[in-house]
C-alpha positions as CSV (number, residue, x, y, z in Angstrom):
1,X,-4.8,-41.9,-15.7
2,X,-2.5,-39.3,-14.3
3,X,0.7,-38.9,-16.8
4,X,3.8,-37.0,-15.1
5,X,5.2,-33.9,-16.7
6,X,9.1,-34.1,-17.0
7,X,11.0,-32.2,-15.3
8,X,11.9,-28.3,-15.8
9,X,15.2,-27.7,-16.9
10,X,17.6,-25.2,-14.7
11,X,17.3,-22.3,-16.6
12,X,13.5,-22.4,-16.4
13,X,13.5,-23.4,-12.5
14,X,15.5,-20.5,-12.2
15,X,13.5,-17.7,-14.4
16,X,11.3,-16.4,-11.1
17,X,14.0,-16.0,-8.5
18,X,16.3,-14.5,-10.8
19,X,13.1,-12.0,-12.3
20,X,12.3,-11.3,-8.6
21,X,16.1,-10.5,-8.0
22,X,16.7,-8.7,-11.2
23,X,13.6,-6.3,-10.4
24,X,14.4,-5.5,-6.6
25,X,18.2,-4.9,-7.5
26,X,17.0,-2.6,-10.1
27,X,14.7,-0.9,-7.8
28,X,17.8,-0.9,-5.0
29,X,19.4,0.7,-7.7
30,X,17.2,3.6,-8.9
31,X,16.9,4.4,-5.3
32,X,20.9,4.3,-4.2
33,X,21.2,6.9,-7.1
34,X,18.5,9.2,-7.1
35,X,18.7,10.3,-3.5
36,X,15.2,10.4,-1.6
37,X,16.5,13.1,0.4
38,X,16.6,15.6,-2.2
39,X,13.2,17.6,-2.9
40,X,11.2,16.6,-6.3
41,X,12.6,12.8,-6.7
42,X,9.6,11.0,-5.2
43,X,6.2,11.5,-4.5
44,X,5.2,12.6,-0.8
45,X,3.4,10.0,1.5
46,X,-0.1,10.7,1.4
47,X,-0.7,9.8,4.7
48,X,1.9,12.3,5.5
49,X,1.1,15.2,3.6
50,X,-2.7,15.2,4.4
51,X,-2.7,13.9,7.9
52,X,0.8,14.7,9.3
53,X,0.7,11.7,10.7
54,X,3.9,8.8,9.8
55,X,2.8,5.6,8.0
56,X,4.9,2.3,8.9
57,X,6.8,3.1,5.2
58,X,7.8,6.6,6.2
59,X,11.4,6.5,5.7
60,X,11.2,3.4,3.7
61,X,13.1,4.8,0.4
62,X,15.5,6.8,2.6
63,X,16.3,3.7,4.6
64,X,16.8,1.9,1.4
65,X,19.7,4.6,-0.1
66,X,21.5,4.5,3.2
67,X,21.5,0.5,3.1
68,X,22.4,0.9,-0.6
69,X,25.5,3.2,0.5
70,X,26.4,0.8,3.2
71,X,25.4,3.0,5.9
72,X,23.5,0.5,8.4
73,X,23.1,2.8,11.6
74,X,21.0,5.8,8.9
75,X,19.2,3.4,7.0
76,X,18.1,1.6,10.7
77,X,17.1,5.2,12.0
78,X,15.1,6.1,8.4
79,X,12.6,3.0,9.0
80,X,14.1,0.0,11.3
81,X,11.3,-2.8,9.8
82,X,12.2,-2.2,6.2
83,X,16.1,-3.2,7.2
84,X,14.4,-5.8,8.8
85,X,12.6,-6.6,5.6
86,X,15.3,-6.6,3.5
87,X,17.0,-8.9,5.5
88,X,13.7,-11.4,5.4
89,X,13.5,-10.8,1.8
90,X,17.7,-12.1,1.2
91,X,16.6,-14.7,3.6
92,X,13.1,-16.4,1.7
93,X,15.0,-15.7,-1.7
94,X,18.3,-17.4,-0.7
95,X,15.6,-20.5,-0.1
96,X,13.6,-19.8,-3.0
97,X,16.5,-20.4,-5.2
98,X,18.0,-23.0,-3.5
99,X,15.1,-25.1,-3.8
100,X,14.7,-24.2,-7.5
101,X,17.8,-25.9,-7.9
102,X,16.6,-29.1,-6.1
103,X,13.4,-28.9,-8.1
104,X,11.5,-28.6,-5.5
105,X,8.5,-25.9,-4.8
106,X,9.0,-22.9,-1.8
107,X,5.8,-23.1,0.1
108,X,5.8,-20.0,2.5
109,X,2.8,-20.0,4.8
110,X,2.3,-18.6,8.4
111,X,-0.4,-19.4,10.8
112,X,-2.4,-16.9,11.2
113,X,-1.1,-15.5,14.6
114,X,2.3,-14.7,12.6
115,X,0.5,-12.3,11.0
116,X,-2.0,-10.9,13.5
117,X,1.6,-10.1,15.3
118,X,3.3,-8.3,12.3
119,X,0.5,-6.5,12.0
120,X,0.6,-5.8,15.9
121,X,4.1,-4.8,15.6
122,X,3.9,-2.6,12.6
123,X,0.9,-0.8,14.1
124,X,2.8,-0.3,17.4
125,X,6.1,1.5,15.9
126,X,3.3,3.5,13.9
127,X,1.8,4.8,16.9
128,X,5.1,5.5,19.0
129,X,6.5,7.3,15.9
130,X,3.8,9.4,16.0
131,X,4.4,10.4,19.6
132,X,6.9,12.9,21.3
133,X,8.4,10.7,23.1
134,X,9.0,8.1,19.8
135,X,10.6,10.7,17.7
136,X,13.6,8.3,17.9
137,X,12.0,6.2,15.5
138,X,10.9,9.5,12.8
139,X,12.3,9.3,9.7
């Protein structure tokens, strides 16, 4: 026979989306004061340094201090996707927490083709990047 467990309290429906918050506002945070575009802060992109070549991250941490600072139109040029995925990420928490207060679970799940077309995407503005003529999109 199945028993029901009782509800969660609150505080305990709460404890993920405000760990997940706490942990990306302290990472916004180390990043909006130690500036990425000083020298010595940050390790170099791999990718970069031994290929030359720009991942899709490239510009990520800059990107993140000028959206920190409140400057859109820099943090847009240093990596366009990440802006985009901070907004996703304000988006899918605001829901998290929101049903955490209903008591109900946040079940995230694309098809498949979702993905394969993220991935297209992301590969795409790797590859222009990389070219002369997509040096609008360089970090």
């Amino acid at each position: 026979m199945h028993v029901p467990r009782p509800p969660a309290s609150l505080a305990r429906r709460l404890a993920a989306p405000a760990a997940a918050l706490a942990s990306v506002a302290a990472a916004f945070a180390y990043v909006g004061s130690v500036d990425p575009n000083e020298p010595g802060h940050y390790p170099a992109c791999p990718l970069l340094t031994y290929t030359g070549l720009l991942c899709p991250g490239c510009g990520g941490l800059r990107s993140a201090h000028a959206f920190i600072h409140g400057d859109l139109p820099t943090a847009l040029g240093a990596n366009a996707p990440a802006v985009v995925g901070y907004g996703v990420f304000a988006v899918v928490w605001t829901l998290w927490l929101i049903r955490s207060v209903q008591g109900r679970d946040l079940r995230v799940s694309l098809a498949a083709g979702w993905w394969w077309t993220l991935g297209g995407v992301l590969l795409v503005f790797s590859v222009v990047r990389n070219l002369p003529f997509g040096t609008a999109l360089a970090p």
